[in-house]
N, C-alpha and C positions, 0 to 999 in steps of 0.2 A: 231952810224951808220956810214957807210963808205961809201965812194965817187962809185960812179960804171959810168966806162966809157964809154959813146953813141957815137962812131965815136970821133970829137972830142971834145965833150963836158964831164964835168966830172958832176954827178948830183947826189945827196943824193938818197938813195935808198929808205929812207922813202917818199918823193914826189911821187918817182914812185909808190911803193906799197900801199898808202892808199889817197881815195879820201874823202876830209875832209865835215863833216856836211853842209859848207858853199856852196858846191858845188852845192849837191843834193838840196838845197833851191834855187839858182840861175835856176837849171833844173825848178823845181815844176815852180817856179812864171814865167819863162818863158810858158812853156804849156799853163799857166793858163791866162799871158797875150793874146795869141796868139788867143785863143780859145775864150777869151772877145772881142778881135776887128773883127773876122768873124762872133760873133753874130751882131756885132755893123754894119756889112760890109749887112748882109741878113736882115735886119730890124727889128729884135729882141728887140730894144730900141725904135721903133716906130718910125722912119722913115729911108728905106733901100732899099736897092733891090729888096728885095721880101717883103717889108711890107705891101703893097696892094696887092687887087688879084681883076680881074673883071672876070666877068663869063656873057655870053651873052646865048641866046635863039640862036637856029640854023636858025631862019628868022632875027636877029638882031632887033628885036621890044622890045625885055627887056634885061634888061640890069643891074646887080647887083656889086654896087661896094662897098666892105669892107676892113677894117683892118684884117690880118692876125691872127697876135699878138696885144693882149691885156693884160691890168692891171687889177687885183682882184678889184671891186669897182672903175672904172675908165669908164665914159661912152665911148662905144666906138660907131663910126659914121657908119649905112648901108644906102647909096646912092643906092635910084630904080630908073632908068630912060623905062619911054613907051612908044613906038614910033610908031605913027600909029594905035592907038588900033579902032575897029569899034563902040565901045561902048560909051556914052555918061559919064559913070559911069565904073570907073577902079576898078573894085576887086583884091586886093592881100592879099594872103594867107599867113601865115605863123605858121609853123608848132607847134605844143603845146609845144614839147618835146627840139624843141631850145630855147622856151623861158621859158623851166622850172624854171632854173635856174638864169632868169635876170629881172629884172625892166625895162620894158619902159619908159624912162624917159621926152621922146620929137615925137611928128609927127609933121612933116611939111610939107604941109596943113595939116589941121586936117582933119582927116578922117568925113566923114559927116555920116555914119552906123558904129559898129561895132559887127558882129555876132559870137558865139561861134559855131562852125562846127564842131563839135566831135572831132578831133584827130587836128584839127588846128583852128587856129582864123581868121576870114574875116576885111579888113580893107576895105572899100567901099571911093574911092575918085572918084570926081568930072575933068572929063579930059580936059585936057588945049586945047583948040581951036588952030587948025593951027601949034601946036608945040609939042616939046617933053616933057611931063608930069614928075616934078619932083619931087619924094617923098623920104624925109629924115626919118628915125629913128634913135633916138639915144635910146641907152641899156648900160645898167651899171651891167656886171656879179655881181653876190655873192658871187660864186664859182671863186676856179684857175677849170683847165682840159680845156679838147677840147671839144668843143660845135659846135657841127652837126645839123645842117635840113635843111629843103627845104622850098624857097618861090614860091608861086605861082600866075600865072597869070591868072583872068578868068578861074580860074579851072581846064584849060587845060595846060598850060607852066609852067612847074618845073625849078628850079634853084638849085644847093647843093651850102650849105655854111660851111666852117669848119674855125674854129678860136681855137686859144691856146692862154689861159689864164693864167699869169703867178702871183705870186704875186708884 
């Protein structure tokens, strides 16, 4: 091969003409770093910028707060907070079709009823005196996908919930 002159440097012309195996692996794992630390950067890994989501009632009396992202078999935490309700006995709903697919594995309090309501399940708690009433479930997917529904307040206050479940 022979030298070919760039202003004034002289440079093999096979350098310039072919870009070696080594290089294009250097690209890939770059991409592929880049693209794992803005998963890591938006909460992807479980804890991030966008790894939680809360969703509020338009009076601010409920209040839902979850993980976005989840692990296949990995329980993940829904935080209900109600505030103000007139009821002495808090019903929340929640719908069949989000929990097709997952294990209740934890309420906290324990629901003191629990009804099947055709197209969702009734959890019946006891409301905290003077304060903001606060009920945990925890759920452990079976499935990866995205898992959709709506919890509800006294039958009348919808909340949507969506999570991506990854393995």
């Amino acid at each position: 091969m022979g030298l070919k002159k760039i202003g004034k440097l002289q440079i093999e012309e096979e350098a310039l003409d072919e870009k070696t195996p080594f290089w294009w692996t250097q690209k890939i794992c770059l991409v592929l770093m880049t693209l794992f630390l803005i998963s890591v950067l938006f909460g992807i890994t479980g804890s991030g910028l966008l790894s939680h989501k809360t969703v509020f009632s338009s009076d601010q009396h409920f209040k839902l707060v979850f993980d976005r992202f989840g692990r296949n078999t990995v329980p993940n935490t829904i935080n209900i907070l109600v505030n103000q309700s007139s009821n002495i006995v808090i019903n929340i709903g929640i719908n069949k079709s989000y929990l097709q697919n997952q294990e209740i594995v934890e309420i906290a309090p324990r629901p003191i009823k629990v009804v099947d309501a055709g197209d969702r399940f009734k959890f019946y708690f006891l409301k905290t005196p003077n304060t903001t009433t606060d009920i945990l479930f925890k759920v452990k997917p079976e499935n990866m996908g995205v898992f959709k529904g709506n919890f509800y307040l006294d039958d009348n206050v919808m909340l949507p919930i969506n999570q991506y479940i990854f393995p």
